[in-house]
PAKE-584734 format. One record per residue (C-alpha): residue number from 1; residue in one letter; chain; x, y, z. Coordinates in steps of 0.1 Angstrom, whole numbers, plus 5000, padded with zeros to 4 digits. Example, Ala and Ser with C-alpha at 12.3 -4.5 7.8 and 13.67 -1.06 7.14 Angstrom:
// PAKE-584734
> 1 / A / A / 5123 / 4955 / 5078
> 2 / S / A / 5137 / 4989 / 5071
***
This chain:
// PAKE-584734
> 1 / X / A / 4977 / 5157 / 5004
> 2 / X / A / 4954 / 5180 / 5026
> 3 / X / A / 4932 / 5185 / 4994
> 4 / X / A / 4931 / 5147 / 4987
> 5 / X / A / 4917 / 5141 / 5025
> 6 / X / A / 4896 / 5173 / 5020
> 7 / X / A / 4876 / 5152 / 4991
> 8 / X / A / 4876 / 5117 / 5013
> 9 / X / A / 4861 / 5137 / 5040
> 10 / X / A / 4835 / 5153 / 5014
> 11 / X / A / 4828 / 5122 / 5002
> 12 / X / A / 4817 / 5107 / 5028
> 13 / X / A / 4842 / 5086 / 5035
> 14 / X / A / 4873 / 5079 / 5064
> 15 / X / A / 4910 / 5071 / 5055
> 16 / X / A / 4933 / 5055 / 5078
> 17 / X / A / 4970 / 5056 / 5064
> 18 / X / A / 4995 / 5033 / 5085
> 19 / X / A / 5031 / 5035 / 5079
> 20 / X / A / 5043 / 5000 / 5067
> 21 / X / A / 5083 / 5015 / 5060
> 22 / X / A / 5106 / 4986 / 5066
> 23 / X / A / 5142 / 4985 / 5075
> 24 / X / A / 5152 / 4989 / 5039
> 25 / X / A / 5137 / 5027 / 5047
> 26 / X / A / 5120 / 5032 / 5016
> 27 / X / A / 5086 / 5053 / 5030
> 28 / X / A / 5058 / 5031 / 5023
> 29 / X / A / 5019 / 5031 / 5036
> 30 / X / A / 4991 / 5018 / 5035
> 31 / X / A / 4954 / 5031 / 5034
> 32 / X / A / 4919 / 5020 / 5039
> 33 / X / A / 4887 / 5040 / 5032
> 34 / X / A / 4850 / 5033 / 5037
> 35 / X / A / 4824 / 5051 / 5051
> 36 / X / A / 4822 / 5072 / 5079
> 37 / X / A / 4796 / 5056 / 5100
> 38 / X / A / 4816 / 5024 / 5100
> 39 / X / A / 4820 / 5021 / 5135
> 40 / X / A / 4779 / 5025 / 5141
> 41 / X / A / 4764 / 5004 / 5110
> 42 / X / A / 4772 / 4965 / 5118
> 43 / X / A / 4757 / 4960 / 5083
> 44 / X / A / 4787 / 4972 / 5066
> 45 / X / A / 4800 / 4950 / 5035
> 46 / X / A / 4835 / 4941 / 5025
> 47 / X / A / 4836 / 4962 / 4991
> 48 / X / A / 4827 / 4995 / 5012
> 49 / X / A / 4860 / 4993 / 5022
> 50 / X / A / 4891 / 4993 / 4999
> 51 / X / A / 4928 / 4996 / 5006
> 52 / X / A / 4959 / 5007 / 4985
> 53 / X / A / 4998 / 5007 / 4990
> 54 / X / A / 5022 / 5030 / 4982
> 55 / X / A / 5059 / 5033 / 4981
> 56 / X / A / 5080 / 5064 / 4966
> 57 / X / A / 5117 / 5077 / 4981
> 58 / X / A / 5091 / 5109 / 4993
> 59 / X / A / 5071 / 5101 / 5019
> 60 / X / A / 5040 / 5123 / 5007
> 61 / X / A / 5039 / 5108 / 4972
> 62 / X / A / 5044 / 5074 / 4991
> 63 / X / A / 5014 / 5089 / 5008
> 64 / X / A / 4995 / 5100 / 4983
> 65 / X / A / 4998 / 5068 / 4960
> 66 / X / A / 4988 / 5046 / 4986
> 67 / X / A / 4953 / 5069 / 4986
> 68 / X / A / 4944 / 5068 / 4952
> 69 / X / A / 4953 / 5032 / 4950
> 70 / X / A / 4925 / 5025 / 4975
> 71 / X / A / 4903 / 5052 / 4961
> 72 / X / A / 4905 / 5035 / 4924
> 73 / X / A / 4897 / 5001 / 4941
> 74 / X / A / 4866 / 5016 / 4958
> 75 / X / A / 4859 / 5032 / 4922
> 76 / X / A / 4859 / 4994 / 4907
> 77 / X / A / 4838 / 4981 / 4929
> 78 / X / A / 4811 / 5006 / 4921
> 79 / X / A / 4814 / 5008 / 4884
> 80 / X / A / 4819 / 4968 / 4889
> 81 / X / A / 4848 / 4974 / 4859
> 82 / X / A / 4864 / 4937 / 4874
> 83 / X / A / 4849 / 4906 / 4859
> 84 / X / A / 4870 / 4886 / 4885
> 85 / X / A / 4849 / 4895 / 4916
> 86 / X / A / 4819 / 4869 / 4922
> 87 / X / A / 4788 / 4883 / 4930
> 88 / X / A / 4789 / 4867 / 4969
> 89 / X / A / 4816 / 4894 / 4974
> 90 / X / A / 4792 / 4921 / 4971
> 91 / X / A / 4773 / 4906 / 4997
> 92 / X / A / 4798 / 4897 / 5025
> 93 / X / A / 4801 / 4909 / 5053
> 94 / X / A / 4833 / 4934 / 5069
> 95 / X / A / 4857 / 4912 / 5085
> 96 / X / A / 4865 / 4919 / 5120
> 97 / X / A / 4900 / 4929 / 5118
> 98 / X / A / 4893 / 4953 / 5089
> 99 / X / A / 4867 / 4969 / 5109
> 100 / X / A / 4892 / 4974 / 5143
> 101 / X / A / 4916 / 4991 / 5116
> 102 / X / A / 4894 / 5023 / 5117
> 103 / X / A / 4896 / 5020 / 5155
> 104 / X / A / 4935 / 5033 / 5151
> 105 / X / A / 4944 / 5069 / 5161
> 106 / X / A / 4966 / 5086 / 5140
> 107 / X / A / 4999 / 5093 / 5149
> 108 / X / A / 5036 / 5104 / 5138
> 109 / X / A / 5053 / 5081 / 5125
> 110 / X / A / 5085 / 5065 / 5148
> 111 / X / A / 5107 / 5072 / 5123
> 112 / X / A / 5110 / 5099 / 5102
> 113 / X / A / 5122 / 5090 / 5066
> 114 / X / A / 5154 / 5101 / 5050
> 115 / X / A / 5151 / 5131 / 5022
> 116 / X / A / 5147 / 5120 / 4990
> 117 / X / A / 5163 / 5124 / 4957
> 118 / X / A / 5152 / 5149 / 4928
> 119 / X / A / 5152 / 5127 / 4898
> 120 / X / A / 5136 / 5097 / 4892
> 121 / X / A / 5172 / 5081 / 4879
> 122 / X / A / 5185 / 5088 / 4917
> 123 / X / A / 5152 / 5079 / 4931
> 124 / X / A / 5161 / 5044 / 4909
> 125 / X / A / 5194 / 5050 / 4931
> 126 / X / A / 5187 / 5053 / 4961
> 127 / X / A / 5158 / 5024 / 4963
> 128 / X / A / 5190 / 5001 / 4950
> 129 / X / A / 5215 / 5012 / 4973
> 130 / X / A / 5187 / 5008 / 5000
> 131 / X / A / 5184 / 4970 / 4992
> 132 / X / A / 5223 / 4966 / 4987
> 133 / X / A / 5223 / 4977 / 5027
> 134 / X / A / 5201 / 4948 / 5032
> 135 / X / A / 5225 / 4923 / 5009
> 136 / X / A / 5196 / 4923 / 4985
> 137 / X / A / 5212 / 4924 / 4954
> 138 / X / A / 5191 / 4903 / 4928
> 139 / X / A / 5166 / 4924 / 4914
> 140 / X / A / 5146 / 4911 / 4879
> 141 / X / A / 5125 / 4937 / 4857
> 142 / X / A / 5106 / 4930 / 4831
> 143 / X / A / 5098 / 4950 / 4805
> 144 / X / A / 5061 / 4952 / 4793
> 145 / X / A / 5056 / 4981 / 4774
> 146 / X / A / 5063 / 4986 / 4739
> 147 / X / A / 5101 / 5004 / 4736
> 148 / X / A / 5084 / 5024 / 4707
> 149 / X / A / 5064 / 5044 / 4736
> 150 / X / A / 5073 / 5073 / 4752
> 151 / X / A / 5075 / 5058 / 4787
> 152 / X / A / 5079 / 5027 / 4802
> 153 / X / A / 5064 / 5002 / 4822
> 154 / X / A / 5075 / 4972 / 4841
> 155 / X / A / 5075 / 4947 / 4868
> 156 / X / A / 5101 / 4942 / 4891
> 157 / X / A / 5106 / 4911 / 4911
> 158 / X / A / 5130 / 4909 / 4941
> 159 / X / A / 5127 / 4874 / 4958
> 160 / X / A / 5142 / 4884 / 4988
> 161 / X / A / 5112 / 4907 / 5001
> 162 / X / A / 5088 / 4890 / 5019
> 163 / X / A / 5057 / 4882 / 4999
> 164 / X / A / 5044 / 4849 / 5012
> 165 / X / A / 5013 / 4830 / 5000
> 166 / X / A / 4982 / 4829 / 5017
> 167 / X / A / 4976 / 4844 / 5052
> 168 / X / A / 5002 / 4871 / 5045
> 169 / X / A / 4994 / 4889 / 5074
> 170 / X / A / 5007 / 4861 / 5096
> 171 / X / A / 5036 / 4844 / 5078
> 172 / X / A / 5071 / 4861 / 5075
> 173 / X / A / 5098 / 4858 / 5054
> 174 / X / A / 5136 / 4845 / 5058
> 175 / X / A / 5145 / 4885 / 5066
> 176 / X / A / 5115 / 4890 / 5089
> 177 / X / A / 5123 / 4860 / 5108
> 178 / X / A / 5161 / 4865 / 5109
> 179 / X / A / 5158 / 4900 / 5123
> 180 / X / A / 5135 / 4883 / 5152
> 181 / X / A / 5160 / 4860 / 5156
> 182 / X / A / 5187 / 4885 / 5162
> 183 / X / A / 5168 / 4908 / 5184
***
């Protein structure tokens, strides 16, 4: 990881990584990069700055995924490999709130997360018996590799976790608003 932030930091660029784990205590972050004067040039645009996510039963390759998710966004906004993106987005300006995320100091997280399995079948494990703690129990994957290749790949859907439409930010889920409930 220190040799990932080593190349951020030669590049030019800032990362802020905020701990999003949850109670289901699966380590998971977040990061944001853009460039290091951010907090002096009030002409910086919205695809100077790129986030990524990462979650992983290890906390430092939660870390690190998160990273190069945002670093691989940054990179597709430069090479402009995505046909989806109008050209007004190249154009925009920062949004305020993205902007005050640089403003955070880093710190340890609260919580320290539990050690994590070896394998990736108890890694598969563990992130089940996680949810089953949470009386999460329907889980749906979808296959969408060939079975002739020599790995897999797939998307997993579990309704329960809060992904909301829209303003995501702001809206919570039946969970999220439960445990406010109850506290």
């Amino acid at each position: 990881m220190d040799q990932l932030i080593e190349k951020i930091e030669t590049a030019g660029l800032v990362l802020r990584l905020f701990d999003m784990m949850s109670d289901i205590a699966v380590p998971c972050f977040t990061a944001i990069l853009g460039p290091r004067d951010i907090h002096d040039d009030a002409n910086v645009r919205f695809v100077e700055v790129t986030a990524g996510s990462g979650a992983h039963p290890s906390p430092v390759r939660a870390a690190i995924r998160a990273v190069t998710e945002a670093a691989q966004s940054r990179l597709t906004y430069i090479s402009g490999a995505r046909d989806d993106i109008l050209p007004e987005t190249f154009l925009a300006p920062l949004p305020l709130q993205t902007r005050t995320a640089f403003q955070a100091v880093p710190a340890m997280p609260a919580t320290i997360a539990p050690a994590y399995p070896p394998s990736p079948s108890q890694h598969l494990d563990y992130t089940l018996s996680a949810l089953r703690e949470k009386q999460i129990d329907r889980i749906i994957a979808l296959a969408l590799s060939d079975p002739a290749l020599p790995f897999s790949v797939a998307k997993i859907f579990i309704p329960a976790l809060e992904n909301p439409e829209g303003e995501r930010a702001r809206r919570f889920g039946n969970r999220a608003v439960s445990r406010a409930i109850m506290s």
